[in-house]
C-alpha beads as a LAMMPS data file, in Angstrom:
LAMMPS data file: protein, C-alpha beads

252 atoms
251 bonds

1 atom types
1 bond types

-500.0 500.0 xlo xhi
-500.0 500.0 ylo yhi
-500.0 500.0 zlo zhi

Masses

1 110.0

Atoms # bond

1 1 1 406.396 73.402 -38.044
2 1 1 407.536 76.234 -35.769
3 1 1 409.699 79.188 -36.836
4 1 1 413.226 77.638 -35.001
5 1 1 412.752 74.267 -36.761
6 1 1 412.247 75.670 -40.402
7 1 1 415.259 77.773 -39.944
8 1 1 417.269 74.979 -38.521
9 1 1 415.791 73.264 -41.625
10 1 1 416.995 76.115 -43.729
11 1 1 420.564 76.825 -41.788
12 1 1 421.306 72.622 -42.773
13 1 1 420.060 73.126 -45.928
14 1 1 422.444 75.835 -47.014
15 1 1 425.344 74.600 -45.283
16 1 1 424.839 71.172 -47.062
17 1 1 424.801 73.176 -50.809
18 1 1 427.874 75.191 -49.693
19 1 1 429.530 71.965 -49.009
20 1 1 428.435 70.085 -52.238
21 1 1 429.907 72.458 -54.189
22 1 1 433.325 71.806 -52.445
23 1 1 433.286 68.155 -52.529
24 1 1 434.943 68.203 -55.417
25 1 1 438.087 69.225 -53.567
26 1 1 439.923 66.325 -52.316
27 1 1 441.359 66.368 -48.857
28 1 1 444.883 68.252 -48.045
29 1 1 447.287 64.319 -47.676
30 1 1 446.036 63.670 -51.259
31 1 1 446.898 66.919 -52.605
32 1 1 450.597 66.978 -54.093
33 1 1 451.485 70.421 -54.519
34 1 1 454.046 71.197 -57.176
35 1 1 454.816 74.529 -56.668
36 1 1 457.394 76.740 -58.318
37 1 1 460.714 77.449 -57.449
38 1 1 460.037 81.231 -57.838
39 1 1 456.939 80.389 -55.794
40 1 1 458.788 78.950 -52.669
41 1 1 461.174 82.074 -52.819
42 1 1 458.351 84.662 -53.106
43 1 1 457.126 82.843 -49.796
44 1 1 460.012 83.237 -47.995
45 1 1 461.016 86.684 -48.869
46 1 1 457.197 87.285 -47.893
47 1 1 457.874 85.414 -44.359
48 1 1 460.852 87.514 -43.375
49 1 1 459.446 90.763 -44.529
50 1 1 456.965 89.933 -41.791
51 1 1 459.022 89.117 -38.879
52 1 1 457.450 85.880 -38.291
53 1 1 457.107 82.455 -39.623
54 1 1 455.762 81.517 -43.186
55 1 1 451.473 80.472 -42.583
56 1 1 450.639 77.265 -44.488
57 1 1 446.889 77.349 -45.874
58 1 1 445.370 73.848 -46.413
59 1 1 442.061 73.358 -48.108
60 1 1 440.706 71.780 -44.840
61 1 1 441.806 74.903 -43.188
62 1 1 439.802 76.561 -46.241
63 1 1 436.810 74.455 -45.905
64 1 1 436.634 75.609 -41.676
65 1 1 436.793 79.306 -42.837
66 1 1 433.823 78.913 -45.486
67 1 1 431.569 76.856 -43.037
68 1 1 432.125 79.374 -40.754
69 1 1 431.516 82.371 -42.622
70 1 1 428.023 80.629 -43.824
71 1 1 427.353 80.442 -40.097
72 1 1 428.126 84.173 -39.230
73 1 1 426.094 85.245 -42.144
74 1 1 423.274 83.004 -40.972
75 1 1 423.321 84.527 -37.430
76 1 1 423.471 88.040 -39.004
77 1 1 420.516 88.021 -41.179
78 1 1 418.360 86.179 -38.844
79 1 1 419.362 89.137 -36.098
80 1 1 418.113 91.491 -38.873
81 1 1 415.360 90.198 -40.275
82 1 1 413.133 90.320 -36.787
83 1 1 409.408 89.179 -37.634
84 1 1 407.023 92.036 -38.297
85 1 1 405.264 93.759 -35.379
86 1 1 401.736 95.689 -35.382
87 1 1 401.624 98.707 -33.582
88 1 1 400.341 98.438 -30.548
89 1 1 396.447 99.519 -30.484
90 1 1 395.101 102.524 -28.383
91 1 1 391.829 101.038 -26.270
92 1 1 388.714 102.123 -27.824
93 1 1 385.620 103.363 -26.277
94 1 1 382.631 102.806 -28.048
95 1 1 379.200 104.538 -26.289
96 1 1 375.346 105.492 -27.030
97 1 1 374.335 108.964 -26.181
98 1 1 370.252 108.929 -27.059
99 1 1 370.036 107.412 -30.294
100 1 1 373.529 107.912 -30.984
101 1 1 376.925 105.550 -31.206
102 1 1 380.051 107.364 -31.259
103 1 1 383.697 106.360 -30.134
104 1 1 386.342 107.163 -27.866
105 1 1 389.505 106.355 -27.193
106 1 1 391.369 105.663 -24.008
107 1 1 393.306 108.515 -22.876
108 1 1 396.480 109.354 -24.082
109 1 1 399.700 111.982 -22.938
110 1 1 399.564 114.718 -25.780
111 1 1 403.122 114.827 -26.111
112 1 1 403.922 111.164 -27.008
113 1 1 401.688 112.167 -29.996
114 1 1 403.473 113.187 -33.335
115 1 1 402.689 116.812 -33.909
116 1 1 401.500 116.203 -37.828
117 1 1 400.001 113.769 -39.462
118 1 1 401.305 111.250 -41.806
119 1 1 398.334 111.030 -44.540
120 1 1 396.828 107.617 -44.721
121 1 1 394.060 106.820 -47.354
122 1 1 392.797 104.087 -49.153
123 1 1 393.998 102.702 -52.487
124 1 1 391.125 101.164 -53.067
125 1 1 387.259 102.043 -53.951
126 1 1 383.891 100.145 -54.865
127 1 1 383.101 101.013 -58.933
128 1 1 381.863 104.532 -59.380
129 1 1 383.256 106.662 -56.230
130 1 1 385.281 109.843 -56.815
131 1 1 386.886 111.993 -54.053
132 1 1 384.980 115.173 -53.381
133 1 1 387.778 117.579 -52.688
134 1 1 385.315 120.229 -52.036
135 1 1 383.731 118.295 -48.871
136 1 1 386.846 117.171 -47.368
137 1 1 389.342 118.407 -45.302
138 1 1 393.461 117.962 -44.962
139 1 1 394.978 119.477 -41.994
140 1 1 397.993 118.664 -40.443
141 1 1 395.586 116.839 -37.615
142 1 1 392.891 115.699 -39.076
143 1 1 392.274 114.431 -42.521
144 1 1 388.378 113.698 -43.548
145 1 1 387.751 112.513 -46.985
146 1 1 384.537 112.298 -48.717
147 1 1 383.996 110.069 -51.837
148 1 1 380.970 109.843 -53.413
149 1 1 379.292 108.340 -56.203
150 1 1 376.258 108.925 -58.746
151 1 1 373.421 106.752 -57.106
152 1 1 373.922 108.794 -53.661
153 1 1 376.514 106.482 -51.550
154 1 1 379.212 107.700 -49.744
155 1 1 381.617 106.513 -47.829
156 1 1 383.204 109.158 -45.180
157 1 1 386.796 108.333 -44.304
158 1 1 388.732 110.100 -41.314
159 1 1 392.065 109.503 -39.846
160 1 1 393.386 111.571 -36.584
161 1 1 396.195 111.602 -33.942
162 1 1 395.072 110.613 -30.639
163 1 1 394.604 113.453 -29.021
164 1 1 394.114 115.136 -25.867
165 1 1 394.114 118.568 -27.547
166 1 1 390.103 118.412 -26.959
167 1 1 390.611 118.040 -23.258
168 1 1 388.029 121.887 -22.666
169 1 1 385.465 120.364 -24.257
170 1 1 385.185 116.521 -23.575
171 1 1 386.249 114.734 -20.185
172 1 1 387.838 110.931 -20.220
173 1 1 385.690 107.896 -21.354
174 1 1 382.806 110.197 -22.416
175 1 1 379.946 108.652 -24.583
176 1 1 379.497 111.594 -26.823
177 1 1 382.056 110.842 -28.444
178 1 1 385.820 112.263 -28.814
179 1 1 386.408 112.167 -32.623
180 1 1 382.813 113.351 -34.261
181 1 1 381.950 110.532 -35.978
182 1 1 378.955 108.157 -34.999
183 1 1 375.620 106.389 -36.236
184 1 1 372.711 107.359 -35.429
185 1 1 370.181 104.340 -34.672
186 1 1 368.053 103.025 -31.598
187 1 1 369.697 99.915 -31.560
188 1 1 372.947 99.216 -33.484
189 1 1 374.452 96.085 -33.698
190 1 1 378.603 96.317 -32.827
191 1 1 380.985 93.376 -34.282
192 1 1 384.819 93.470 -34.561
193 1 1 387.114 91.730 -36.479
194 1 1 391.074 91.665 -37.278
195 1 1 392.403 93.159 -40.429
196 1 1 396.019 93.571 -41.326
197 1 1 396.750 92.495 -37.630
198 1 1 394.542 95.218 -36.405
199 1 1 391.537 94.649 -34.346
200 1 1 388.135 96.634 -36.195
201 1 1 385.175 97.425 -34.526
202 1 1 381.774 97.880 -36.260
203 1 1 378.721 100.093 -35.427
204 1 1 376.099 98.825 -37.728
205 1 1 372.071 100.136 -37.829
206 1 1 370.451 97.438 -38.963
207 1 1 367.233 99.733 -39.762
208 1 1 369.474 102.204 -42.587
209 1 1 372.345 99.347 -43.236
210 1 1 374.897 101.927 -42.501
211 1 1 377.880 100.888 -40.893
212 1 1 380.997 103.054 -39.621
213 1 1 384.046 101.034 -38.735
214 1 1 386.931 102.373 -36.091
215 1 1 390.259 101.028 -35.502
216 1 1 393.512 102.541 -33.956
217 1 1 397.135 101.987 -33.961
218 1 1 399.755 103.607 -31.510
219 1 1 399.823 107.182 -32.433
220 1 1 396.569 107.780 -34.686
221 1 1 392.599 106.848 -34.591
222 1 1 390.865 105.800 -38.212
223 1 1 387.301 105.578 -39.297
224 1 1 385.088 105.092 -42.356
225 1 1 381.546 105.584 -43.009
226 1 1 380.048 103.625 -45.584
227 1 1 376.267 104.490 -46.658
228 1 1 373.723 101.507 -46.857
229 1 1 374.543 100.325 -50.542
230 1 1 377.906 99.317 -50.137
231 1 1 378.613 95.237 -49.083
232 1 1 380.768 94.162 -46.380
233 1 1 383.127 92.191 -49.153
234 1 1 384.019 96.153 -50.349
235 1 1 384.037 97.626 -47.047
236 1 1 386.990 95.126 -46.140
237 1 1 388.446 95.504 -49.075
238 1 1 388.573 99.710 -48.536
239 1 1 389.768 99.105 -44.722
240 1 1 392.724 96.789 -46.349
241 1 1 393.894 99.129 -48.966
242 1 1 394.550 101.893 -46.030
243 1 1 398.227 102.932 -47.107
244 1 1 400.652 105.612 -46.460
245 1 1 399.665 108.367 -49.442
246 1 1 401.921 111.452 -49.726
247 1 1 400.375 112.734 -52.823
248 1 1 398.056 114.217 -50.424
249 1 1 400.386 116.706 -49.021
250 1 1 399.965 118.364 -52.470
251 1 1 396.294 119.179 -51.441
252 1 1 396.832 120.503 -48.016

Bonds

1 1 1 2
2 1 2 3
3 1 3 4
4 1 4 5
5 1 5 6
6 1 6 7
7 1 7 8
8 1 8 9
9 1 9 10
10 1 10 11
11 1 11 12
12 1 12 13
13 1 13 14
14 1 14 15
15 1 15 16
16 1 16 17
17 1 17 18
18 1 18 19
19 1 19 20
20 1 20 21
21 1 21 22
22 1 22 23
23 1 23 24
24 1 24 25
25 1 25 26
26 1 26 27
27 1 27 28
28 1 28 29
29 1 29 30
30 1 30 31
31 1 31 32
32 1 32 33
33 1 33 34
34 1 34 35
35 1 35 36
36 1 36 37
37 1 37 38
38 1 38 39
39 1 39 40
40 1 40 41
41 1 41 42
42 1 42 43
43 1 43 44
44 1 44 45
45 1 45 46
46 1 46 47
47 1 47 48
48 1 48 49
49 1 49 50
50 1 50 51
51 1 51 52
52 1 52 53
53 1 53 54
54 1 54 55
55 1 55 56
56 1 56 57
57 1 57 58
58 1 58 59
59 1 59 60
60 1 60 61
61 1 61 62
62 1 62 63
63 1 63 64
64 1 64 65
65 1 65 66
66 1 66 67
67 1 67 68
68 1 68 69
69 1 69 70
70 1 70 71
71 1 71 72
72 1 72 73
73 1 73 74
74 1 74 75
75 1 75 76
76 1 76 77
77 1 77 78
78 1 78 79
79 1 79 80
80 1 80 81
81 1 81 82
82 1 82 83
83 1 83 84
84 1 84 85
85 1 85 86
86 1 86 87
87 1 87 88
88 1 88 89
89 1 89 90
90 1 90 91
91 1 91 92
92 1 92 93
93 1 93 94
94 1 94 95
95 1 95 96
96 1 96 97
97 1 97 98
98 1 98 99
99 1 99 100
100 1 100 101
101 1 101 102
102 1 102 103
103 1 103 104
104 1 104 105
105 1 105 106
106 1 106 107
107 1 107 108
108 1 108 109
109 1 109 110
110 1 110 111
111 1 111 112
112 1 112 113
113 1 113 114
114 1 114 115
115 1 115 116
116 1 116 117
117 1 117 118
118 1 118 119
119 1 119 120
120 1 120 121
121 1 121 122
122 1 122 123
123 1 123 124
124 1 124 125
125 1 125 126
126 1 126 127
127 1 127 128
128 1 128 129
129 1 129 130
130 1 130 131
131 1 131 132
132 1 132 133
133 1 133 134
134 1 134 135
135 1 135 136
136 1 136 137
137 1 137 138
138 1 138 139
139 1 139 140
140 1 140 141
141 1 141 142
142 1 142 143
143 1 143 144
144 1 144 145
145 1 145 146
146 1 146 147
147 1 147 148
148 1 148 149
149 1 149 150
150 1 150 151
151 1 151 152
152 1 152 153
153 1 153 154
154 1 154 155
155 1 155 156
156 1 156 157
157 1 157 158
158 1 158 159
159 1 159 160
160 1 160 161
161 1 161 162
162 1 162 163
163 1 163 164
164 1 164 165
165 1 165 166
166 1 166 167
167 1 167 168
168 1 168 169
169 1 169 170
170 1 170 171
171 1 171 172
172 1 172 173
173 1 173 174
174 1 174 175
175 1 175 176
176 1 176 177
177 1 177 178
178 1 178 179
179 1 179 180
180 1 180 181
181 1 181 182
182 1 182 183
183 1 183 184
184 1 184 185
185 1 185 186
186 1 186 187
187 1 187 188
188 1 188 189
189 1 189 190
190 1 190 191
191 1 191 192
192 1 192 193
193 1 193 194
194 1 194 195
195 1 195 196
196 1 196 197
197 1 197 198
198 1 198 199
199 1 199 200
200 1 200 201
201 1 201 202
202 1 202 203
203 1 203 204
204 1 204 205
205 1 205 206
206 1 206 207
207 1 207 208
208 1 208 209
209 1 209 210
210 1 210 211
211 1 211 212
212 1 212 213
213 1 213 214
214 1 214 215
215 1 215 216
216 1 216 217
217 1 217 218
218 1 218 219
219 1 219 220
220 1 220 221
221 1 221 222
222 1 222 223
223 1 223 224
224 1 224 225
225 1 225 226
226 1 226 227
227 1 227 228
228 1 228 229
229 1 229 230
230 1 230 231
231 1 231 232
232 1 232 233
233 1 233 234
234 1 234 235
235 1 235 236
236 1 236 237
237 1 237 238
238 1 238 239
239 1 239 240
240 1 240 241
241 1 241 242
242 1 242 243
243 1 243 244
244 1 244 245
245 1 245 246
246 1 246 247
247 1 247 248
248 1 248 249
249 1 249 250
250 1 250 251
251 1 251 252
């Protein structure tokens, strides 16, 4: 069923209930009003007050005005609630400089870039890890955060604004890599997928079984690092639970 037939669906639906609950009300030539006397005079005093004519109200006049008022509330909230939209994603470049894979990303004007970051982390970590605050980094353009855990895994997590700022030192579409992260292997294996509506790419060495993932949205570039022990089901799972965290502003 399409979008426009399940609200048409939805639209009958609630203009059906409104109108159940009114059926009750019989129609205006079998209604015998038996108003006051004191009523009739407040009406008239009320009608020349105004200058004009006295306005009769009938309950099919009523039953117009409620329909309709359903109807403009209908249009309204569907005008509002507009279906959600991913950012768009920044091309990346993904290259192999010797024996090692590093990303890029397709060029981008520094000043459509926000100057700051807005901290993004994950909520969510395999059994065990802890954030090493000692290893990591917050800056107001990058944040790199290391968590690690007893047996020796890690997993590396980085999160930048596009950037052109490193324009001296690195020229468009280079395969050394813009951001600083990579794998080092002979011959990685590269996969993508789509999470939360974003496309993912994978650098996997299928000699260590590390694997660093990269995505992008319109204004920043992610990546994660996780060492050989960790699955893919958990590695998902950490890429999902990538959230807006402003507790982190208390570490900068």
């Amino acid at each position: 069923m399409t979008t426009t037939n399940a609200m048409s669906t939805f639209k009958q639906a609630l203009l059906d209930s409104v109108l159940c609950e009114y059926r009750s009300v019989p129609y205006e030539n079998d209604i015998s009003p038996g108003f006051s006397d004191d009523f009739y005079r407040a009406v008239r005093s009320m009608g020349k007050a105004a200058g004009g004519s006295v306005v009769h109200i009938s309950w099919a006049w009523f039953r117009r005005v409620l329909v309709a008022a359903v109807i403009c509330c209908l249009i309204a909230s569907s005008a509002v609630a507009t279906p959600y939209k991913p950012p768009e994603q920044v091309g990346l470049i993904i290259g192999k400089d010797g024996n090692r894979y590093s990303y890029s990303t397709v060029w981008q004007e520094r000043g459509s870039m926000p100057d700051d970051l807005s901290f993004q982390a994950p909520c969510y970590l395999p059994e065990g890890f802890e954030l090493c605050l000692d290893n990591s980094i917050i800056d107001r353009i990058l944040l790199y955060l290391e968590y690690t855990r007893s047996d020796g895994e890690l997993i590396m997590y980085r999160q930048n604004i596009l950037a052109e700022y490193h324009d001296e030192y690195f020229t468009p579409h280079t395969n050394c890599g813009m951001y600083g992260t990579g794998i080092y292997s002979d011959h990685a294996e590269i996969y993508n997928d789509v999470i939360n509506d974003l496309r993912v790419y994978f650098i996997y060495d299928p000699d260590c079984k590390d694997t660093l993932a990269v995505w992008t949205t319109d204004v920043y570039v992610f990546s994660i690092y996780f060492s050989p022990g960790i699955s893919k089901q958990d590695m998902e799972h950490v890429i999902r639970s990538v959230v807006p965290d402003s507790s982190l502003k208390d570490l900068e």
